[in-house]
N, CA, C and O atoms as CSV, one atom per row, in Angstrom:
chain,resi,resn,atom,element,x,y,z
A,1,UNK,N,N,115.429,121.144,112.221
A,1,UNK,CA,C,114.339,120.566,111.456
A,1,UNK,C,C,114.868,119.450,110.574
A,1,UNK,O,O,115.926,119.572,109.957
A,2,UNK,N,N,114.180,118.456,110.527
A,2,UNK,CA,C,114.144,117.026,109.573
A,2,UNK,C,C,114.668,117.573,107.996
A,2,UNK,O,O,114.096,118.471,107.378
A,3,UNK,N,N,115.787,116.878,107.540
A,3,UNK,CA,C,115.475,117.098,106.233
A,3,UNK,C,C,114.168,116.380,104.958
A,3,UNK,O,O,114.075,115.165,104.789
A,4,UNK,N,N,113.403,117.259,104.297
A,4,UNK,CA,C,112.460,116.876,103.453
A,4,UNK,C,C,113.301,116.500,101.940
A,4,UNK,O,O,113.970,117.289,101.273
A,5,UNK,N,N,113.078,115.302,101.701
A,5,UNK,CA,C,113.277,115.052,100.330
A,5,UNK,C,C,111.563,114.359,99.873
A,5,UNK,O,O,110.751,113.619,100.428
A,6,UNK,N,N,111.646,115.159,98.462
A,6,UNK,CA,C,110.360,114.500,97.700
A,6,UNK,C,C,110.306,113.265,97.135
A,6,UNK,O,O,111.393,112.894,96.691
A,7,UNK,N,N,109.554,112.634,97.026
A,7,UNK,CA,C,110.082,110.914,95.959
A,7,UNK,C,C,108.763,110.854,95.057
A,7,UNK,O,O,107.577,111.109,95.266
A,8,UNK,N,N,109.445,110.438,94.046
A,8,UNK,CA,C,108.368,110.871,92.870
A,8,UNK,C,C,107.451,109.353,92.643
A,8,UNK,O,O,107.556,108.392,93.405
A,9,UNK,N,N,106.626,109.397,91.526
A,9,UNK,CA,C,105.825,107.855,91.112
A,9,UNK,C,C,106.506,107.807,90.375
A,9,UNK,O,O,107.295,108.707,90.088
A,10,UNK,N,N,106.394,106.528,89.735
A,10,UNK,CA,C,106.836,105.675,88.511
A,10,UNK,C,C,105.274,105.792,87.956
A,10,UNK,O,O,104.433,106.293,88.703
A,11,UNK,N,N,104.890,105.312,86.604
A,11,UNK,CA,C,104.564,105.066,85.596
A,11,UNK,C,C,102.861,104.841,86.306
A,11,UNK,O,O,101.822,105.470,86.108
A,12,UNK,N,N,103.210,103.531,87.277
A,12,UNK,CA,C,102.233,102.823,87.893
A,12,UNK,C,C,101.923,103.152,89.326
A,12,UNK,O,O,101.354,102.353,90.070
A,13,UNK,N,N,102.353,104.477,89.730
A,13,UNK,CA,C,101.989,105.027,90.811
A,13,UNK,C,C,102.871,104.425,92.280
A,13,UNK,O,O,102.544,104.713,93.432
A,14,UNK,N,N,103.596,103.875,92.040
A,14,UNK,CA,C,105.039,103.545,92.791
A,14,UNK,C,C,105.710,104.310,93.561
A,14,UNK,O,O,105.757,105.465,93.137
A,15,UNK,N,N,106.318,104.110,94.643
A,15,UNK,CA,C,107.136,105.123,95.166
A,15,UNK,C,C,108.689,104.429,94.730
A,15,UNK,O,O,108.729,103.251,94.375
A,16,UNK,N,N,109.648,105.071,94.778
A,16,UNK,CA,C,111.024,104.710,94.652
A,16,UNK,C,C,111.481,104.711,95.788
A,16,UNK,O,O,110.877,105.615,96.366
A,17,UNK,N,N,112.273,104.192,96.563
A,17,UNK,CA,C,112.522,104.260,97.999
A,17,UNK,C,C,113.874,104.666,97.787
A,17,UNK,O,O,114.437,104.194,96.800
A,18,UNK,N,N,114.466,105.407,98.483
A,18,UNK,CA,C,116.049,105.736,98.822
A,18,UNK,C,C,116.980,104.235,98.918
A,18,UNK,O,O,116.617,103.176,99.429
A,19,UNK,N,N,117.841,104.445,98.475
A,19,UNK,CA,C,118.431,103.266,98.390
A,19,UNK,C,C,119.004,102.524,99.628
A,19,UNK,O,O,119.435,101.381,99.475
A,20,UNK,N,N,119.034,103.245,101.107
A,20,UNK,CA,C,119.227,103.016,102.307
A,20,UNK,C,C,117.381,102.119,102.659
A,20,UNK,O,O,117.212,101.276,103.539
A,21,UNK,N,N,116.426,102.559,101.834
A,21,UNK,CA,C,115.234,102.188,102.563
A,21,UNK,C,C,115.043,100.123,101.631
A,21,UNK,O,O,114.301,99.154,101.790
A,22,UNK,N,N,116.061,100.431,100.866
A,22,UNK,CA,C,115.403,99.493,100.110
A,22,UNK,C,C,115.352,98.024,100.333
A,22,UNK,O,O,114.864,97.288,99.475
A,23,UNK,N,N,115.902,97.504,101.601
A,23,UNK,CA,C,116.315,96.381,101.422
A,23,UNK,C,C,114.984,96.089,103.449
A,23,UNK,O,O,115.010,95.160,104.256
A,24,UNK,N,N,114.179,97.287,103.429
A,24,UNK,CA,C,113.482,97.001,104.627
A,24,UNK,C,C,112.325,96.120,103.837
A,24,UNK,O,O,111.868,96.429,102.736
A,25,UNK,N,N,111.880,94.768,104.744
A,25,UNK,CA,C,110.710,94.633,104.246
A,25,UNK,C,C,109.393,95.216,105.103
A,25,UNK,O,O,108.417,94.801,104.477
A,26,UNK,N,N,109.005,95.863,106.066
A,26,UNK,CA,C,108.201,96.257,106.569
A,26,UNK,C,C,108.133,98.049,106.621
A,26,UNK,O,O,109.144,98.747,106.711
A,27,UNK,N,N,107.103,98.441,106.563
A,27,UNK,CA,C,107.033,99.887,106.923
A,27,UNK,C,C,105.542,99.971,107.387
A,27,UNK,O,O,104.445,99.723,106.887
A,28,UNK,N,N,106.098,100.511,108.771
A,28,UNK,CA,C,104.338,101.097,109.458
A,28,UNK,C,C,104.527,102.940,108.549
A,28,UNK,O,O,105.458,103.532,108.004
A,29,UNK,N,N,103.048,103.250,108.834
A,29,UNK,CA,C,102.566,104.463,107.782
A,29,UNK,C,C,101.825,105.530,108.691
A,29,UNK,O,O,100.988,105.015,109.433
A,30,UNK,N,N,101.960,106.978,108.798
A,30,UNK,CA,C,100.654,107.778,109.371
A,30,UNK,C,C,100.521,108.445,108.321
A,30,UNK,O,O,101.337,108.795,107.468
A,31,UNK,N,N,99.426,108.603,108.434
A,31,UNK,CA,C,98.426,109.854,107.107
A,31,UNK,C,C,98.222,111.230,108.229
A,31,UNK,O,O,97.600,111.140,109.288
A,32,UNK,N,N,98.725,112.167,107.852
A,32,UNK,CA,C,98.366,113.886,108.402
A,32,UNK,C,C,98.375,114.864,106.970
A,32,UNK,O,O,99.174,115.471,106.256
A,33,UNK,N,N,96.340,114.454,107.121
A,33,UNK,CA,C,96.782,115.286,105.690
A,33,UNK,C,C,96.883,114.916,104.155
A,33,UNK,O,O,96.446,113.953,103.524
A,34,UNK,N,N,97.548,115.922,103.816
A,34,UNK,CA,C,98.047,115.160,102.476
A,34,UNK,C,C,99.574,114.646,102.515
A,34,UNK,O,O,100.158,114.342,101.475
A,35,UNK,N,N,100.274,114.556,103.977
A,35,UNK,CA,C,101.552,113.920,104.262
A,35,UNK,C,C,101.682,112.295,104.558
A,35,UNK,O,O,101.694,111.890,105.720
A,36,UNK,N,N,101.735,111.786,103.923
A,36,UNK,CA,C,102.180,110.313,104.589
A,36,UNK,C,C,103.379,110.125,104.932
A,36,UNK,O,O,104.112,110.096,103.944
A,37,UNK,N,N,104.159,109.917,106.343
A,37,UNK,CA,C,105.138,109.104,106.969
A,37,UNK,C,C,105.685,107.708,107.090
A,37,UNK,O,O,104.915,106.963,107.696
A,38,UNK,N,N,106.772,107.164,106.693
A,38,UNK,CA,C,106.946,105.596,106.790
A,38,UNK,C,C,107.550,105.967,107.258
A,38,UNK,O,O,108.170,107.015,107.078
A,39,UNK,N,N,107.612,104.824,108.472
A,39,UNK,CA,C,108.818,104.435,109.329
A,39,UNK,C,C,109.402,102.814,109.006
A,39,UNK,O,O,108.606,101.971,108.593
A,40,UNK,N,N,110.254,102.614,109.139
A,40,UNK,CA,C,110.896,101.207,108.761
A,40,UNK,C,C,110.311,100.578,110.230
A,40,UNK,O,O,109.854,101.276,111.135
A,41,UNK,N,N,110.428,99.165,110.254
A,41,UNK,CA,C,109.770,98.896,111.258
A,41,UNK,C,C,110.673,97.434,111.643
A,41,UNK,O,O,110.567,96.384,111.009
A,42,UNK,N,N,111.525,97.641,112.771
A,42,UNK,CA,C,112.913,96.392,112.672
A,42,UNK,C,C,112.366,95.058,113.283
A,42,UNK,O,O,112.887,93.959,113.095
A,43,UNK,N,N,111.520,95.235,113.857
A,43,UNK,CA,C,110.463,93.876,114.785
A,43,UNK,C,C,108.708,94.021,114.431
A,43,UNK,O,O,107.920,94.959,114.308
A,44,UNK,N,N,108.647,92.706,114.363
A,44,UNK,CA,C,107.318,92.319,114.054
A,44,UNK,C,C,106.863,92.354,115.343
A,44,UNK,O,O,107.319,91.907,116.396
A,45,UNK,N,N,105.645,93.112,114.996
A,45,UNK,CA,C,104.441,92.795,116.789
A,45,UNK,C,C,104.213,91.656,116.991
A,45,UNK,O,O,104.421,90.866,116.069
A,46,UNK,N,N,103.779,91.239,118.083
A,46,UNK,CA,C,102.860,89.956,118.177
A,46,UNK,C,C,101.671,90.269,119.027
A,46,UNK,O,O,101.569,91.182,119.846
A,47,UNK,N,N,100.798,89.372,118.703
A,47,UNK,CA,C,99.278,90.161,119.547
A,47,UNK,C,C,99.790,89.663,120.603
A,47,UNK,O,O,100.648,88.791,120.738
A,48,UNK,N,N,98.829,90.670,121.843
A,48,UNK,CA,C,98.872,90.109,123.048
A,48,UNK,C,C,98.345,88.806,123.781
A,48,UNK,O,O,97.464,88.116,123.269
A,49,UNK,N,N,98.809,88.561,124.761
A,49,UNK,CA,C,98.480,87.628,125.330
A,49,UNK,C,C,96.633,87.703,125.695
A,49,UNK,O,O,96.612,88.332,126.753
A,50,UNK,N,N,95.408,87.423,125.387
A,50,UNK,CA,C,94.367,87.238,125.753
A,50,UNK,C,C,93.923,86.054,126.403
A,50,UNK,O,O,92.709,85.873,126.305
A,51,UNK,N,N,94.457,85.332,126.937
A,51,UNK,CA,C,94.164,84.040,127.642
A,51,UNK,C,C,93.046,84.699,128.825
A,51,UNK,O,O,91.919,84.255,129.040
A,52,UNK,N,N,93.747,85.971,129.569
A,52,UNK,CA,C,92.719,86.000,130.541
A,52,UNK,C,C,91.755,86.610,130.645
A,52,UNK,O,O,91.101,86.751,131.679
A,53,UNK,N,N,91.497,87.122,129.436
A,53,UNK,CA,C,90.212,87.956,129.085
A,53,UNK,C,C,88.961,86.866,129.235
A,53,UNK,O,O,88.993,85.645,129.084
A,54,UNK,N,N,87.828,87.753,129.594
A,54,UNK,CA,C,86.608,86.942,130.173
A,54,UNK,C,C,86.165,85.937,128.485
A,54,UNK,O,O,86.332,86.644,127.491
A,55,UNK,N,N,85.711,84.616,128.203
A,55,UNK,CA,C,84.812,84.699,126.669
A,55,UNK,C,C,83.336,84.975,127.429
A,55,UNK,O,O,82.853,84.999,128.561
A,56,UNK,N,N,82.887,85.202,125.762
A,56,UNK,CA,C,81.259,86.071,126.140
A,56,UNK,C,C,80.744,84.484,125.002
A,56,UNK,O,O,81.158,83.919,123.990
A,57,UNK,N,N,79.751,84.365,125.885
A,57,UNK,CA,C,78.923,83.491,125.415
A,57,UNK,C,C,77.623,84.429,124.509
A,57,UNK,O,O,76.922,85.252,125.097
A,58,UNK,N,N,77.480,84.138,123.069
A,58,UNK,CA,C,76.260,85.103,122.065
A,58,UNK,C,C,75.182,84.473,122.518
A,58,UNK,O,O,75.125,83.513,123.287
A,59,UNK,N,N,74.070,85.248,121.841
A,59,UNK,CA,C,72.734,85.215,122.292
A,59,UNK,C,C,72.039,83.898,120.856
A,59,UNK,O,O,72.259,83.992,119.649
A,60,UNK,N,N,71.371,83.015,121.428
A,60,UNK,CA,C,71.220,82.197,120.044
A,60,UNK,C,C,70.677,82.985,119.291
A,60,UNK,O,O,70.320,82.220,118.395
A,61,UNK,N,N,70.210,84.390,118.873
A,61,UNK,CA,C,69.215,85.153,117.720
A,61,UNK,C,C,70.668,85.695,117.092
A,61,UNK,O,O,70.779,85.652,115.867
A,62,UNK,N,N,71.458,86.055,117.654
A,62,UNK,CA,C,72.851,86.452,117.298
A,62,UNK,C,C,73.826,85.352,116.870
A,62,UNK,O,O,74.781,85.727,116.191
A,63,UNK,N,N,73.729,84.052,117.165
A,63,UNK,CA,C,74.546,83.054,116.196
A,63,UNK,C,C,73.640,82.502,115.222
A,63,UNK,O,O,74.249,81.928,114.320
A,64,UNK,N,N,72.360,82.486,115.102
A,64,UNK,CA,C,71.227,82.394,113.992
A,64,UNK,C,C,71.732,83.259,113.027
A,64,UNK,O,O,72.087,82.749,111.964
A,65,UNK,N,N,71.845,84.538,113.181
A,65,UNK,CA,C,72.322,85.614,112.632
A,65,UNK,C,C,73.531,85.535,111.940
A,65,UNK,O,O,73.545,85.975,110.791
A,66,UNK,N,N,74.776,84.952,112.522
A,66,UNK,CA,C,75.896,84.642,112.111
A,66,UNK,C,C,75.664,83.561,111.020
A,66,UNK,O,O,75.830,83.638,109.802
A,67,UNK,N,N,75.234,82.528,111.797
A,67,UNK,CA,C,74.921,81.410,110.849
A,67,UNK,C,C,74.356,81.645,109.015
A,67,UNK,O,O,74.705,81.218,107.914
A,68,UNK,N,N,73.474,82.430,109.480
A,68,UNK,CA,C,72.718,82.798,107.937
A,68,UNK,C,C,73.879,84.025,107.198
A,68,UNK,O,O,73.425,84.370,106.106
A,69,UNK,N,N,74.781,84.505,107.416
A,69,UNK,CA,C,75.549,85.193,106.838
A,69,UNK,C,C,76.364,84.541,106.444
A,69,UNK,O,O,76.496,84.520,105.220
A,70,UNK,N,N,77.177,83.808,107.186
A,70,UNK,CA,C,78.315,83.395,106.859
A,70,UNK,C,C,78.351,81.720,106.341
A,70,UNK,O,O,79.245,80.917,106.606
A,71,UNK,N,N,77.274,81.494,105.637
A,71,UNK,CA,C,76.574,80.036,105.429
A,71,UNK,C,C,77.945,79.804,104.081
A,71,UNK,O,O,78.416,78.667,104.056
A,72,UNK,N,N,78.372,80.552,103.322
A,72,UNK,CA,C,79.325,80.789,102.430
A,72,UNK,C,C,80.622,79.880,102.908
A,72,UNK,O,O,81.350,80.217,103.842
A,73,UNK,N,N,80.756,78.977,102.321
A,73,UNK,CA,C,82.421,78.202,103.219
A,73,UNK,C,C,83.670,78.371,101.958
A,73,UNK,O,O,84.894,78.303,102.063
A,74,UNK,N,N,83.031,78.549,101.080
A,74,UNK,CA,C,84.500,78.202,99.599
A,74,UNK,C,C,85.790,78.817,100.460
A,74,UNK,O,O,85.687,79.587,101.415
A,75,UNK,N,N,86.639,78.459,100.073
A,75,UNK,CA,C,88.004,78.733,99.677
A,75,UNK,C,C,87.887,80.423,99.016
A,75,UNK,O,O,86.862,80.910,98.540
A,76,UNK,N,N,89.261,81.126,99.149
A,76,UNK,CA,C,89.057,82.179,98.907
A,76,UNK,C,C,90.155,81.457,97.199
A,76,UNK,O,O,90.697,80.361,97.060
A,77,UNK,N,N,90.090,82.521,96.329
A,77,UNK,CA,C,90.884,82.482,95.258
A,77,UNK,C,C,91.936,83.212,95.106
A,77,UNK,O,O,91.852,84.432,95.246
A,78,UNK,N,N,93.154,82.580,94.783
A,78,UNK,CA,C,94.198,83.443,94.989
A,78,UNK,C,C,95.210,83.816,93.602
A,78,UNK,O,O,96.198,83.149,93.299
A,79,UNK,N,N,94.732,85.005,92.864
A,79,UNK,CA,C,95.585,85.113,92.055
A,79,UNK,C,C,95.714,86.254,91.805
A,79,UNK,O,O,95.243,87.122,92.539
A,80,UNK,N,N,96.707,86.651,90.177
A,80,UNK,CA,C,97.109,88.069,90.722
A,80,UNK,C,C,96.221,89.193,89.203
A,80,UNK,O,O,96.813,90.202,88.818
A,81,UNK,N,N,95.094,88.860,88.674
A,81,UNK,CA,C,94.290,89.461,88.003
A,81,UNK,C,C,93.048,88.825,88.078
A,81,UNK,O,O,93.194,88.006,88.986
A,82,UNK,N,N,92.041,88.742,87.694
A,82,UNK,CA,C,90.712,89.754,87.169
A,82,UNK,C,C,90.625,87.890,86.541
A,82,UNK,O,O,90.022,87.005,87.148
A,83,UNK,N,N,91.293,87.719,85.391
A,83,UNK,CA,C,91.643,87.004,84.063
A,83,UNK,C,C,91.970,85.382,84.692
A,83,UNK,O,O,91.523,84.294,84.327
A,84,UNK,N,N,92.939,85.741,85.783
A,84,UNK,CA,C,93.117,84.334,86.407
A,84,UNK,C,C,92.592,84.021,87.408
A,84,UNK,O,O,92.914,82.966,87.954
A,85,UNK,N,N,91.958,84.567,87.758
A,85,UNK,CA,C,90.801,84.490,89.091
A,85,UNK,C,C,89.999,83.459,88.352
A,85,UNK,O,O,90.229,82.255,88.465
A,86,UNK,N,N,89.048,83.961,87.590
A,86,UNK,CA,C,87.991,83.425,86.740
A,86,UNK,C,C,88.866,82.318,85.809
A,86,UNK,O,O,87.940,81.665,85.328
A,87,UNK,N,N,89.933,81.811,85.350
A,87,UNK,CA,C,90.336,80.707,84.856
A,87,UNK,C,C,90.552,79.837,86.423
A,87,UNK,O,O,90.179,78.674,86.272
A,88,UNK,N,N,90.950,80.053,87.571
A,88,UNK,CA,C,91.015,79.048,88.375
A,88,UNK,C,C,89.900,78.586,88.531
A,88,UNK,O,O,89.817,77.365,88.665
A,89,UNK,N,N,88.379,79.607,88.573
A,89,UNK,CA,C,87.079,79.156,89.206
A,89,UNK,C,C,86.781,78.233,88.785
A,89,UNK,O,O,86.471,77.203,89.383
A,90,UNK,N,N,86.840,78.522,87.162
A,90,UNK,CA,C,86.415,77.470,86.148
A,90,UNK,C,C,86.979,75.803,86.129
A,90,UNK,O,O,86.657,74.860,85.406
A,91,UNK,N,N,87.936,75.912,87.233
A,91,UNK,CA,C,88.707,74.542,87.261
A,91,UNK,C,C,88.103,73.772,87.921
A,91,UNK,O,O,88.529,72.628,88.080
């Protein structure tokens, strides 16, 4: 059987990683439960090739549809609170 070690939070709900884990930048995750698993992950996926998949042409009531939803074009905002979100808008 696997050895189980526990890893505790920090302050801000953090995990601490083992000092062998620390220098991965990727980890894929499964949830079983109340167990979560990371695995380090040494290669990035790349999507597949879809070139030969059929395209589907929409129905015009269905890009009408699109159209009126997504009529919204801005820029998304990129910052890292609440506080500077709303000081960039204002710019």
């Amino acid at each position: 059987m696997a050895e189980i070690k526990i890893l505790k939070t920090d302050s801000r709900g953090r995990i601490v990683l083992p000092p062998s884990f620390r220098k991965e930048p990727l980890f894929e995750y499964t949830i079983n439960g109340d167990q979560i698993t990371l695995y380090p992950v040494r290669t990035v996926r790349k999507y597949p090739d879809m070139s030969d998949l059929p395209t589907e042409e929409l129905s015009p009531d269905w890009v009408a549809k699109e159209e009126k939803v997504n009529m919204d074009t801005r820029r998304g905002i990129v910052a890292s609170t609440p506080a500077n979100a709303l000081k960039k808008m204002k710019k």
